[in-house]
PyMOL Python script that loads the backbone (N, CA, C, O; Angstrom):
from pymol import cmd

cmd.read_pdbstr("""\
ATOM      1  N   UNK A   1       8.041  -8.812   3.681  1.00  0.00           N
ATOM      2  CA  UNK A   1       7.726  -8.134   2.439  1.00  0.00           C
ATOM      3  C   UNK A   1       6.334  -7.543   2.566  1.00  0.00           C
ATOM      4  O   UNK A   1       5.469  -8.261   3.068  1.00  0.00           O
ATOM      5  N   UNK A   2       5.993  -6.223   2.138  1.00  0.00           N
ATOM      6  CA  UNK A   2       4.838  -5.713   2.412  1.00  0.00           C
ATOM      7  C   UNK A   2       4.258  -5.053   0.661  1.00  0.00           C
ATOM      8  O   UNK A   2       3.074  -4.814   0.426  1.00  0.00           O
ATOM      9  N   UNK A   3       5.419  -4.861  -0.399  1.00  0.00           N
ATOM     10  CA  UNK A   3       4.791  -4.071  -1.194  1.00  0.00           C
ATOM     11  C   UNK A   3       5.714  -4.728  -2.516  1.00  0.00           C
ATOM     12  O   UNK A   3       6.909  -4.447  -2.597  1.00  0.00           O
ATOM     13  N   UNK A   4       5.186  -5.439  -3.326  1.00  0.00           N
ATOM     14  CA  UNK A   4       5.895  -6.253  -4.764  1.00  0.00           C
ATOM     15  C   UNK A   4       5.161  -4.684  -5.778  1.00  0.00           C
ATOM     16  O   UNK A   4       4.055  -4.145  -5.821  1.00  0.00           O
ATOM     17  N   UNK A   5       6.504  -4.442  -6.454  1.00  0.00           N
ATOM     18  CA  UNK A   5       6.125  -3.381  -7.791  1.00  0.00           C
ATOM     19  C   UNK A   5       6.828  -3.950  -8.767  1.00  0.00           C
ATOM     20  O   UNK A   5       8.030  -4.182  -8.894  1.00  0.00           O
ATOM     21  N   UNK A   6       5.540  -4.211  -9.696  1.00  0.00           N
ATOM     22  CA  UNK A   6       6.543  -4.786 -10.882  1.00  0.00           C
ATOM     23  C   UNK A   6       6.444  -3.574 -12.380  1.00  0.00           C
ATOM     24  O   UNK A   6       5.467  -2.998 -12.858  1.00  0.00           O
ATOM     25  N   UNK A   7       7.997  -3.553 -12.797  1.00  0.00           N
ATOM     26  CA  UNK A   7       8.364  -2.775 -13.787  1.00  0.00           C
ATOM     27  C   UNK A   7       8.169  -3.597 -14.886  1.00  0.00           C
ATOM     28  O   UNK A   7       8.644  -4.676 -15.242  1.00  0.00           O
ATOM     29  N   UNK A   8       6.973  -2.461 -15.547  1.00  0.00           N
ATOM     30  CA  UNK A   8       6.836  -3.610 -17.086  1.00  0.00           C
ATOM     31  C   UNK A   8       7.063  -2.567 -18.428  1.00  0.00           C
ATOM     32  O   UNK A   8       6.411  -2.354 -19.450  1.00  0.00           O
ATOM     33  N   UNK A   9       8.078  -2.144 -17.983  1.00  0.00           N
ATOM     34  CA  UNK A   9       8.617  -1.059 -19.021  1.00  0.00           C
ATOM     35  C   UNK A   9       8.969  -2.067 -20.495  1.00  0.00           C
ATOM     36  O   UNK A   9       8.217  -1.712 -21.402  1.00  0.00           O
ATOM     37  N   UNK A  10       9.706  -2.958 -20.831  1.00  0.00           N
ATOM     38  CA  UNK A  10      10.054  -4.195 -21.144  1.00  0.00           C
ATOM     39  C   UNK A  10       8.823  -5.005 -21.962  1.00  0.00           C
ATOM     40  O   UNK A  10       9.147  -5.755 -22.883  1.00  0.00           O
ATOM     41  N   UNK A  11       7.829  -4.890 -21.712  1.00  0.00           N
ATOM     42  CA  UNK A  11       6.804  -5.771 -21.738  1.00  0.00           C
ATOM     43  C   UNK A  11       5.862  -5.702 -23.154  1.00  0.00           C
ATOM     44  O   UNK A  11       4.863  -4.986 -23.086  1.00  0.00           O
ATOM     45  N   UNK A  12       5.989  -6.039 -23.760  1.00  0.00           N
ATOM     46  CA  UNK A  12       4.804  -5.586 -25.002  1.00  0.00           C
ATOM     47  C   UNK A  12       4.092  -6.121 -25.629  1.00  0.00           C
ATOM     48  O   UNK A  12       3.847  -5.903 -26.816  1.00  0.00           O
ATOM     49  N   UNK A  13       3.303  -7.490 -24.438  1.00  0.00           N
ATOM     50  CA  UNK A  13       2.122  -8.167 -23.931  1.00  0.00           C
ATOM     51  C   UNK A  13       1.876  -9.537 -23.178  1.00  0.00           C
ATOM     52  O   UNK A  13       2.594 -10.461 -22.797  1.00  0.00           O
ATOM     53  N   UNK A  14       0.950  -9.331 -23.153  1.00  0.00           N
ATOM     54  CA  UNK A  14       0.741 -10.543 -22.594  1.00  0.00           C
ATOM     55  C   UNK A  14      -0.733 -11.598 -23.032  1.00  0.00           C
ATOM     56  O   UNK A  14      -1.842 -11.482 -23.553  1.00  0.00           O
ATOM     57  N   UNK A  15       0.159 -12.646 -22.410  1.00  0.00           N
ATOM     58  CA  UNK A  15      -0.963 -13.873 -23.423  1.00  0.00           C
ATOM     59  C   UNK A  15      -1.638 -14.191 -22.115  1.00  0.00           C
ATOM     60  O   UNK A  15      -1.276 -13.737 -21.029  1.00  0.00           O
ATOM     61  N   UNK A  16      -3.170 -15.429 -22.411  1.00  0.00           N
ATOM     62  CA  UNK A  16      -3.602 -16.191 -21.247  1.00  0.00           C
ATOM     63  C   UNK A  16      -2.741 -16.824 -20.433  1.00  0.00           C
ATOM     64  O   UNK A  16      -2.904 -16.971 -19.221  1.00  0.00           O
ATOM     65  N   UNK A  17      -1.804 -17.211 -21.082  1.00  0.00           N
ATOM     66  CA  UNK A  17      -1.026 -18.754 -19.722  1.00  0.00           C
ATOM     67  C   UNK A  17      -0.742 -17.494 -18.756  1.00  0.00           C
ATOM     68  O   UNK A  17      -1.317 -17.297 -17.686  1.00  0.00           O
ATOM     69  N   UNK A  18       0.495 -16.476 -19.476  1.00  0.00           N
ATOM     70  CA  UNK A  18       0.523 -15.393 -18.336  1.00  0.00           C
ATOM     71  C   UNK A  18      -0.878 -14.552 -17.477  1.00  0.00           C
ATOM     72  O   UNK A  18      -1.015 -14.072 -16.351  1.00  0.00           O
ATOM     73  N   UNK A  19      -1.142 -14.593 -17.838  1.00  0.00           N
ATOM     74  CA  UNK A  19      -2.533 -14.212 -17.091  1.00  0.00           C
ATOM     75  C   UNK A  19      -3.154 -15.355 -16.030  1.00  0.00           C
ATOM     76  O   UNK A  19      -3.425 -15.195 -14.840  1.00  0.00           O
ATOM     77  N   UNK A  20      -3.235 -16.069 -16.516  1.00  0.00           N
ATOM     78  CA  UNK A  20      -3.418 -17.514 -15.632  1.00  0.00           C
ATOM     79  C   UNK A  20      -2.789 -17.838 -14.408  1.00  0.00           C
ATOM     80  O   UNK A  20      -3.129 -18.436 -13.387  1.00  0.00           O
ATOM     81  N   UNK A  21      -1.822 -17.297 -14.792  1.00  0.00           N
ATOM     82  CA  UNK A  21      -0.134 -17.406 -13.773  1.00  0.00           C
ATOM     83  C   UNK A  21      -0.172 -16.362 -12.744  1.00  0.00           C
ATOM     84  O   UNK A  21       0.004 -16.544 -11.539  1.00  0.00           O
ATOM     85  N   UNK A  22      -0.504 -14.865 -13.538  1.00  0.00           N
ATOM     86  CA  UNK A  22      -0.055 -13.655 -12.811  1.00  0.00           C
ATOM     87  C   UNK A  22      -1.839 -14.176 -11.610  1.00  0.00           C
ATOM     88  O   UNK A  22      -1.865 -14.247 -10.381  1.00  0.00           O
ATOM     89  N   UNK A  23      -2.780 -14.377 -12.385  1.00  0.00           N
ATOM     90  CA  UNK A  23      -3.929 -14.398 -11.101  1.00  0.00           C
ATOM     91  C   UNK A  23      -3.631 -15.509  -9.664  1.00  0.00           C
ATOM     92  O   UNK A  23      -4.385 -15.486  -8.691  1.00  0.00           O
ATOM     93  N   UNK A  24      -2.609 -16.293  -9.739  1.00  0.00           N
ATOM     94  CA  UNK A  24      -1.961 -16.862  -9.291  1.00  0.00           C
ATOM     95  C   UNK A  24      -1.260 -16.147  -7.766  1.00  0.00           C
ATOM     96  O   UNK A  24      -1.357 -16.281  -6.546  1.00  0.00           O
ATOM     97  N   UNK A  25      -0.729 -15.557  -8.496  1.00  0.00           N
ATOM     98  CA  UNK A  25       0.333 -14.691  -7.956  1.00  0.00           C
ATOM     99  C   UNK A  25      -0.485 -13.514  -7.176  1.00  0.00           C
ATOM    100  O   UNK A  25      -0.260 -13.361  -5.975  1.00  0.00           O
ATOM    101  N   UNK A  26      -1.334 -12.769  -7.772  1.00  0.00           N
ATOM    102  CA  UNK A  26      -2.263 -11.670  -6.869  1.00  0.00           C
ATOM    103  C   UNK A  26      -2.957 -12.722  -5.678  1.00  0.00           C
ATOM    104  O   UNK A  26      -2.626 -12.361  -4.549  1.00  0.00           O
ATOM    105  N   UNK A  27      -3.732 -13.787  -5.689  1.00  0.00           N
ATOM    106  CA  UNK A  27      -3.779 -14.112  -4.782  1.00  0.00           C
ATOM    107  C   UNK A  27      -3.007 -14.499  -3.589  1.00  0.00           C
ATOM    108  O   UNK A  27      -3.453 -14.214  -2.478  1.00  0.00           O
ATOM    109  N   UNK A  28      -1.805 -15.171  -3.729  1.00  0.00           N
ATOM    110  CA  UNK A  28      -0.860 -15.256  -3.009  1.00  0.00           C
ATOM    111  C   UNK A  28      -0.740 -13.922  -2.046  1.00  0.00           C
ATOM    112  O   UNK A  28      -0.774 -13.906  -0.815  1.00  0.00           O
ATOM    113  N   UNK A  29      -0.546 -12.468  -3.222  1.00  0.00           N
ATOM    114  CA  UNK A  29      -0.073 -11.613  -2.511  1.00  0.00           C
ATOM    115  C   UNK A  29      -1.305 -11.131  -1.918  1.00  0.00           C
ATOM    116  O   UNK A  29      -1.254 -10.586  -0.815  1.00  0.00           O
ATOM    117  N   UNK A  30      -2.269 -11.254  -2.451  1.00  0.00           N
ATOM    118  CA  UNK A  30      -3.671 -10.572  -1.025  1.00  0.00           C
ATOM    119  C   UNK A  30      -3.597 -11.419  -0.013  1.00  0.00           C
ATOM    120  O   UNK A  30      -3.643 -10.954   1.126  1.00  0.00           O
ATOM    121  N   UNK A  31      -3.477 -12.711  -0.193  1.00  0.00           N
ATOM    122  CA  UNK A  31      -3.263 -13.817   1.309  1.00  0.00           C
ATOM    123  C   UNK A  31      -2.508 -13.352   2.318  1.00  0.00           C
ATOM    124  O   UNK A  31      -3.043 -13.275   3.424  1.00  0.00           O
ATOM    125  N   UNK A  32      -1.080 -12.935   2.159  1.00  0.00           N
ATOM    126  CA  UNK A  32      -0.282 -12.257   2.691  1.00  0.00           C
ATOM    127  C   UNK A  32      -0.253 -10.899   3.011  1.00  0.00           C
ATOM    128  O   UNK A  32       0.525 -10.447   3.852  1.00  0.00           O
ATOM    129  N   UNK A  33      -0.638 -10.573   2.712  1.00  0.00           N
ATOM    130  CA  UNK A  33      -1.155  -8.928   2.894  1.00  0.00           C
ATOM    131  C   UNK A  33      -0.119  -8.021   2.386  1.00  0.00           C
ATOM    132  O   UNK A  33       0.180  -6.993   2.994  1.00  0.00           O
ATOM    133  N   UNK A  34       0.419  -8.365   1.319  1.00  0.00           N
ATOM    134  CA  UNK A  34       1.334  -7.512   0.510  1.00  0.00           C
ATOM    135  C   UNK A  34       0.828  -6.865  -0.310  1.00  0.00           C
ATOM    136  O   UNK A  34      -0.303  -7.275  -0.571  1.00  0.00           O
ATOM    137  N   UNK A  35       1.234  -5.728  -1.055  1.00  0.00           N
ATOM    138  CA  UNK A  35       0.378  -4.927  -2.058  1.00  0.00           C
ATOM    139  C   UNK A  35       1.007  -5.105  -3.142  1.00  0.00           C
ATOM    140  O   UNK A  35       2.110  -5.599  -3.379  1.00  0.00           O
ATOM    141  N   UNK A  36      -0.094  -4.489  -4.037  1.00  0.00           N
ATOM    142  CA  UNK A  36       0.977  -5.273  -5.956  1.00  0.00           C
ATOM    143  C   UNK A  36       0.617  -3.590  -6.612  1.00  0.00           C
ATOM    144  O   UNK A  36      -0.413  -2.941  -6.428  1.00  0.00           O
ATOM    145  N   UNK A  37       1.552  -3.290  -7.219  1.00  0.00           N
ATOM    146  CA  UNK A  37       1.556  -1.666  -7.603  1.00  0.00           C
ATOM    147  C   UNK A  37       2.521  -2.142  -9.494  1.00  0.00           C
ATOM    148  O   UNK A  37       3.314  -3.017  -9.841  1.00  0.00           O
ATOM    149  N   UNK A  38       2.010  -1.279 -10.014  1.00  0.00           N
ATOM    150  CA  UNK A  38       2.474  -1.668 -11.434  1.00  0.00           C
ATOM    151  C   UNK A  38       3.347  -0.187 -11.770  1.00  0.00           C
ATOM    152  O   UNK A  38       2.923   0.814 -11.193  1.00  0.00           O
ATOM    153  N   UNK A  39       4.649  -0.015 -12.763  1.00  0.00           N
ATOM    154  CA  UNK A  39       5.231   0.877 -13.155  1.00  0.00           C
ATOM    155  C   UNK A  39       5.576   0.813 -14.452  1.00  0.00           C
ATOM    156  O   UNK A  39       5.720  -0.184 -15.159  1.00  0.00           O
ATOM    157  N   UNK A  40       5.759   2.542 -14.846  1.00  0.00           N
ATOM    158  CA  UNK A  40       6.152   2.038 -16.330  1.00  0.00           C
ATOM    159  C   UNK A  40       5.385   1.391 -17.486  1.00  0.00           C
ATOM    160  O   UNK A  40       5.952   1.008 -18.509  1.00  0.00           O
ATOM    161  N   UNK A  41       4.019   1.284 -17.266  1.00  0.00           N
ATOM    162  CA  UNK A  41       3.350   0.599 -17.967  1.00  0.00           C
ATOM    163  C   UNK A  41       3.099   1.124 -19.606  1.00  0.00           C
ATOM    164  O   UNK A  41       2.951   2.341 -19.712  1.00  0.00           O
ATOM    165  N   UNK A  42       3.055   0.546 -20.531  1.00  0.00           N
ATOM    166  CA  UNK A  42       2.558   1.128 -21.564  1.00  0.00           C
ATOM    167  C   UNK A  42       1.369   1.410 -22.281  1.00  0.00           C
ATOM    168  O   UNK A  42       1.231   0.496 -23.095  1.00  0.00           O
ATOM    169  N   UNK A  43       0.494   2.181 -22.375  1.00  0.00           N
ATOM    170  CA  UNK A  43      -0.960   1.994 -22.674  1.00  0.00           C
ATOM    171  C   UNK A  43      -1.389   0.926 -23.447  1.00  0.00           C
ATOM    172  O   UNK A  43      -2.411   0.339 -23.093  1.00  0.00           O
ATOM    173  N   UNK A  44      -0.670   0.499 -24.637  1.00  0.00           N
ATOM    174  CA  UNK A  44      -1.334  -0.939 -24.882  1.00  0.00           C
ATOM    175  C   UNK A  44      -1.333  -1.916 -24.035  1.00  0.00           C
ATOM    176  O   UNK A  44      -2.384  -2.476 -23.726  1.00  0.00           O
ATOM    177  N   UNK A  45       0.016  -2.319 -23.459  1.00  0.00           N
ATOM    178  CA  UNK A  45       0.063  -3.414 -22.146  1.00  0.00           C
ATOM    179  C   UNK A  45      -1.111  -2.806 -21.345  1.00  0.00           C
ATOM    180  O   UNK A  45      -1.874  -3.707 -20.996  1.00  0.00           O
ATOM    181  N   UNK A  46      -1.444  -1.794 -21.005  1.00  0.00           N
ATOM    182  CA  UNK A  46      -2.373  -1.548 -19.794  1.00  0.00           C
ATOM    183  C   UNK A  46      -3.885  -2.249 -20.006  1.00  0.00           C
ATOM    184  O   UNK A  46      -4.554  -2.979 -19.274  1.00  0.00           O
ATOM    185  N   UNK A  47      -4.162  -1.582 -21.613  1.00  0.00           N
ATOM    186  CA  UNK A  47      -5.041  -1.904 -22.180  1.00  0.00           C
ATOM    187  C   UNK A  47      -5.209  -3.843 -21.691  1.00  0.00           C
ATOM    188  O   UNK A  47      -6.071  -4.281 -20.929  1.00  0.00           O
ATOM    189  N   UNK A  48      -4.377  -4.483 -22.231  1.00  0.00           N
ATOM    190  CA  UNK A  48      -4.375  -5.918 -22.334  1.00  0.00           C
ATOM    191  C   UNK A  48      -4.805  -6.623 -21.037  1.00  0.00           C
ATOM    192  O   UNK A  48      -5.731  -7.410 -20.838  1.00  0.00           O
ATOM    193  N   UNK A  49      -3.767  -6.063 -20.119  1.00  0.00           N
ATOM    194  CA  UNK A  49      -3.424  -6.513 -18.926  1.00  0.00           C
ATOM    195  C   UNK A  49      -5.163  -6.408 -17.799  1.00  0.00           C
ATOM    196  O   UNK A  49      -5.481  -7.061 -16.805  1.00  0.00           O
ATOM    197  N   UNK A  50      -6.060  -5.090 -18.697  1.00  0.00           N
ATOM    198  CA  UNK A  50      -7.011  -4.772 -17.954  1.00  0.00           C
ATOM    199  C   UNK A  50      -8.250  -6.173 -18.719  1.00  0.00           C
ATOM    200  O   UNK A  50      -8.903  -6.963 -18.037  1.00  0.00           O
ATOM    201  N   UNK A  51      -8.245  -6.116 -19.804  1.00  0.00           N
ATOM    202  CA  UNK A  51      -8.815  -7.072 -20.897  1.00  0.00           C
ATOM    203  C   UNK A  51      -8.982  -8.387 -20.192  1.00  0.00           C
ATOM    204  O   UNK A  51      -9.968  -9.084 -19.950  1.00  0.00           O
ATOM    205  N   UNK A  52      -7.507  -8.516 -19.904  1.00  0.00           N
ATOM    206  CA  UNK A  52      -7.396 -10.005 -19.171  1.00  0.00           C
ATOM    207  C   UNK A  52      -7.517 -10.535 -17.872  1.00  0.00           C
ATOM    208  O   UNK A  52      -7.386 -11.675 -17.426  1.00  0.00           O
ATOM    209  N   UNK A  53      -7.847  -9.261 -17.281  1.00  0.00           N
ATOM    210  CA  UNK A  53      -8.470  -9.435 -15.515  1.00  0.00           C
ATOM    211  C   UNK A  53      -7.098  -9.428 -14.431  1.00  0.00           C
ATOM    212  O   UNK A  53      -6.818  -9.684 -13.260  1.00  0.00           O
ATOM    213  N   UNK A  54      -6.600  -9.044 -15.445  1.00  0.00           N
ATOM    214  CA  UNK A  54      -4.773  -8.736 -14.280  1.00  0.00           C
ATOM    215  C   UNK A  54      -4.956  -7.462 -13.883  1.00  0.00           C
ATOM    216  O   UNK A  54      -5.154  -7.445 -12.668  1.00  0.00           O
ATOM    217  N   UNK A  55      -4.978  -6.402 -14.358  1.00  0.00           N
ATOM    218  CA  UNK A  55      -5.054  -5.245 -13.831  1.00  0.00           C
ATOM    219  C   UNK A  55      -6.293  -4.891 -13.360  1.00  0.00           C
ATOM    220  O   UNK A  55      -7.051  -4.559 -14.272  1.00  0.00           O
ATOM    221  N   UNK A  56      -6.914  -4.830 -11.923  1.00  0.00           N
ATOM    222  CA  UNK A  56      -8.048  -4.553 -11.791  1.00  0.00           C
ATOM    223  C   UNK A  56      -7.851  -2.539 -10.998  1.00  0.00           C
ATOM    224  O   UNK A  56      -7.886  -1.510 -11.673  1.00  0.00           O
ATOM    225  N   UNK A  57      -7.673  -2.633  -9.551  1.00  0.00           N
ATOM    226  CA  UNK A  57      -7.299  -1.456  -8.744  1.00  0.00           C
ATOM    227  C   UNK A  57      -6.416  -1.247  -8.057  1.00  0.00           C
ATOM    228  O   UNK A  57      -6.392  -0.803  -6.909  1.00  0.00           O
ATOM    229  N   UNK A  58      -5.065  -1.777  -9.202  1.00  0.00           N
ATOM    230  CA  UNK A  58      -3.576  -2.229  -8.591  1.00  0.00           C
ATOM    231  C   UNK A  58      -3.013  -0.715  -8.920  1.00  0.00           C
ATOM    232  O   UNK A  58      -3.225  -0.292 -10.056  1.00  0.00           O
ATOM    233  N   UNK A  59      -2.405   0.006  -8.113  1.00  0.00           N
ATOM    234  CA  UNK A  59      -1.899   1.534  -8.329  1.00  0.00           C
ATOM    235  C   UNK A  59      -0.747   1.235  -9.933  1.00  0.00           C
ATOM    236  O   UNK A  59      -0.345   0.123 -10.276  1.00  0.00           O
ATOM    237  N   UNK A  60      -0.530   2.168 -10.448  1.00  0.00           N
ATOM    238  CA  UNK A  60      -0.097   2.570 -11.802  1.00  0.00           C
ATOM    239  C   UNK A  60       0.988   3.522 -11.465  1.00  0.00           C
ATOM    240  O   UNK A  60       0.600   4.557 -10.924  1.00  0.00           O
ATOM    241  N   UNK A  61       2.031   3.423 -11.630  1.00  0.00           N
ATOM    242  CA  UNK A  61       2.980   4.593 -11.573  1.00  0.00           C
ATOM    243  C   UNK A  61       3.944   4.894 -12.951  1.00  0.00           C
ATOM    244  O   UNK A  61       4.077   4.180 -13.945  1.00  0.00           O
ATOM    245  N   UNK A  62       4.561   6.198 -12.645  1.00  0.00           N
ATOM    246  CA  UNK A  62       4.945   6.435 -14.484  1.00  0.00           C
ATOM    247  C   UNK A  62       6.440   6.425 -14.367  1.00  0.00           C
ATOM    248  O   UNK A  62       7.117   6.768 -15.335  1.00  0.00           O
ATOM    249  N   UNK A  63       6.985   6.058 -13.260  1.00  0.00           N
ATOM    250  CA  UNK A  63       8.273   5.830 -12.614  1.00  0.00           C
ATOM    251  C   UNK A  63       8.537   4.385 -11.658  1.00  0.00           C
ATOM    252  O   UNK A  63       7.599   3.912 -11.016  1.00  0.00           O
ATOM    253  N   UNK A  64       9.557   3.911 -11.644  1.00  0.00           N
ATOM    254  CA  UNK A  64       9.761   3.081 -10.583  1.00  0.00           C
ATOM    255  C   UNK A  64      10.106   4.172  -9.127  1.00  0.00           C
ATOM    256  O   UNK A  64       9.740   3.877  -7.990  1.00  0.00           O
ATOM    257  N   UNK A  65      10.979   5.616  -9.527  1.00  0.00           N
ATOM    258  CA  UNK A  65      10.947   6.306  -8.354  1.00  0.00           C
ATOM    259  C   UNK A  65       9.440   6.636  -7.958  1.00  0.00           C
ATOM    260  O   UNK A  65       9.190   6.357  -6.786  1.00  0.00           O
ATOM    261  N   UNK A  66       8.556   7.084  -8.569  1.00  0.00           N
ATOM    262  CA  UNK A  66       7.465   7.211  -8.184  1.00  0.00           C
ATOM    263  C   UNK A  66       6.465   5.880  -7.325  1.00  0.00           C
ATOM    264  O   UNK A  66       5.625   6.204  -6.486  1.00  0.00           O
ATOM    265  N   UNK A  67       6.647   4.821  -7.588  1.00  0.00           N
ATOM    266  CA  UNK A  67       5.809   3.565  -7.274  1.00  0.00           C
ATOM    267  C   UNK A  67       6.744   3.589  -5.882  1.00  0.00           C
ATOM    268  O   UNK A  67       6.144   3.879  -4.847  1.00  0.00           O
ATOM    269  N   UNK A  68       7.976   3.342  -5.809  1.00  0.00           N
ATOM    270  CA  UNK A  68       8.939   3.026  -4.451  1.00  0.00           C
ATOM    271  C   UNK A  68       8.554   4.133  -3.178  1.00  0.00           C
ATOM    272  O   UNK A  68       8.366   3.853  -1.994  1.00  0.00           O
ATOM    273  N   UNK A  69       8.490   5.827  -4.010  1.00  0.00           N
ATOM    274  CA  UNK A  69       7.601   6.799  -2.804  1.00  0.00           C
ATOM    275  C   UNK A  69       6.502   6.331  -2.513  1.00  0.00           C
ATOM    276  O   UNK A  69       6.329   5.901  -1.373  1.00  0.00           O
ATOM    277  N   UNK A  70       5.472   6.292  -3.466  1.00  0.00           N
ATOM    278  CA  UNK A  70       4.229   5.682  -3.043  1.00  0.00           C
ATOM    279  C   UNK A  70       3.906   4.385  -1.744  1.00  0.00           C
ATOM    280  O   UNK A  70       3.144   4.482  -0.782  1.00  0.00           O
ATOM    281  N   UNK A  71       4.557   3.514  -2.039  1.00  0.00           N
ATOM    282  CA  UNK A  71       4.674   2.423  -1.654  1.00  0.00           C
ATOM    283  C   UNK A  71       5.252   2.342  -0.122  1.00  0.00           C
ATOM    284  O   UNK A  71       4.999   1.481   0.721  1.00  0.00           O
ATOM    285  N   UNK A  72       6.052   3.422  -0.013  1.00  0.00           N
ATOM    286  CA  UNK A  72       7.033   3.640   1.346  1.00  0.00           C
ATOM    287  C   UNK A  72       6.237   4.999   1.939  1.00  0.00           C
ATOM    288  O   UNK A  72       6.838   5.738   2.718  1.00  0.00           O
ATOM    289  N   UNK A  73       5.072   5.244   1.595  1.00  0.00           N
ATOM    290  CA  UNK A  73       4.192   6.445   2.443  1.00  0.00           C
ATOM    291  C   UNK A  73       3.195   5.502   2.645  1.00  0.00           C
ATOM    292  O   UNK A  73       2.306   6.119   3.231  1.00  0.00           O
ATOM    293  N   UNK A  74       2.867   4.424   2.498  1.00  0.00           N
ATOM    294  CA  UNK A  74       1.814   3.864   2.972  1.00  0.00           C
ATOM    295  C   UNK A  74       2.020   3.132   4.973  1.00  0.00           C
ATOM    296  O   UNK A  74       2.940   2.720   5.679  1.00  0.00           O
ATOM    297  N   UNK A  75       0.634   3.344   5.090  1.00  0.00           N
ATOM    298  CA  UNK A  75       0.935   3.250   6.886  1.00  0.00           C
ATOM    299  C   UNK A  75       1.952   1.259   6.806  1.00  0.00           C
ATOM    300  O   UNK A  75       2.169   0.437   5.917  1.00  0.00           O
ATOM    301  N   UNK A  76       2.108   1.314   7.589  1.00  0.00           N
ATOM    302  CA  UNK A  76       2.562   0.030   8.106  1.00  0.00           C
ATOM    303  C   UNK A  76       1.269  -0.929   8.544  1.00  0.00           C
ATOM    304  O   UNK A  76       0.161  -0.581   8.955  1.00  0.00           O
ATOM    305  N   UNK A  77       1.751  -2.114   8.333  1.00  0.00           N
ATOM    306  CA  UNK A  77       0.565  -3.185   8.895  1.00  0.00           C
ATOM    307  C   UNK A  77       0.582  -3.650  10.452  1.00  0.00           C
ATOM    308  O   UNK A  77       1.597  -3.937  11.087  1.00  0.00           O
ATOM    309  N   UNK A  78      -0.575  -3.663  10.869  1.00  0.00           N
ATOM    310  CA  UNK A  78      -0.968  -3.952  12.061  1.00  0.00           C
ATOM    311  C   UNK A  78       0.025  -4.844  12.960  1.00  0.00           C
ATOM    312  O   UNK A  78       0.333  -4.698  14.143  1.00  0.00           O
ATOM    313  N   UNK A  79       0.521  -6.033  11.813  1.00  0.00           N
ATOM    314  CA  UNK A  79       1.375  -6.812  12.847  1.00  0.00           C
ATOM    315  C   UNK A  79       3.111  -6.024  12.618  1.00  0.00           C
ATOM    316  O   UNK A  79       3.946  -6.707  13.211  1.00  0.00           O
ATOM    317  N   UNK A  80       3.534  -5.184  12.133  1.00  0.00           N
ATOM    318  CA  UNK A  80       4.481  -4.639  12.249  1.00  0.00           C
ATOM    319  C   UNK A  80       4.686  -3.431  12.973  1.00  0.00           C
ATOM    320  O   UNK A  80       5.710  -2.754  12.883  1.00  0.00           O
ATOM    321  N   UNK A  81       3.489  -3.106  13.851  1.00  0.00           N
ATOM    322  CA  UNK A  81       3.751  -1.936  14.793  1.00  0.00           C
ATOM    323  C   UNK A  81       3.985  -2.342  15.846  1.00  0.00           C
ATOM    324  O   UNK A  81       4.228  -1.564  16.768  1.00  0.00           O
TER     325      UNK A  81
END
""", "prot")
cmd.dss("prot")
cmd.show_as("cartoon", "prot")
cmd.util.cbc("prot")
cmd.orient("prot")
C-alpha cells in the first residue's frame, strides 16, 4: 500500500476522540511511507478537521476521480523500483 484517500463526502464533523484516533493513524501511515490525501471534503469539515490538527499538508481533492489520478502520478518509492 503506498497511498490511503479517504472520502469524507458523508462526514459533517468531527469530535476529539476522532481526532485522537485519526493522529493515530497519520502516524502509522508516515512510519510506513504511505501517503494520506483527503476527498470530497466539505468546507466546514475542512474548517474542523484543520482546528483539530488532522488536516495539516495532506492534498485535498474535489473528486475521488481526481485524488486516485493524483495519487497514481506520483513517482514510486525507492524500495519498489
Amino acid at each position: 500500500m503506498r497511498h490511503v484517500v479517504l472520502d469524507l463526502e458523508a462526514v459533517s464533523d468531527v469530535d476529539v476522540t476522532a481526532a485522537e484516533s485519526f493522529e493515530g493513524l497519520k502516524d502509522w501511515l508516515r512510519d510506513h511511507g504511505v501517503s494520506l490525501a483527503f476527498s470530497r471534503v466539505t468546507p466546514p469539515v475542512q474548517k474542523r478537521l484543520r482546528l483539530l490538527g488532522i488536516l495539516d499538508d495532506e492534498p485535498l481533492h474535489p473528486t475521488n476521480r481526481a485524488a486516485v489520478e493524483a495519487v497514481t502520478a506520483v513517482r514510486p518509492r525507492e524500495d519498489d523500483a
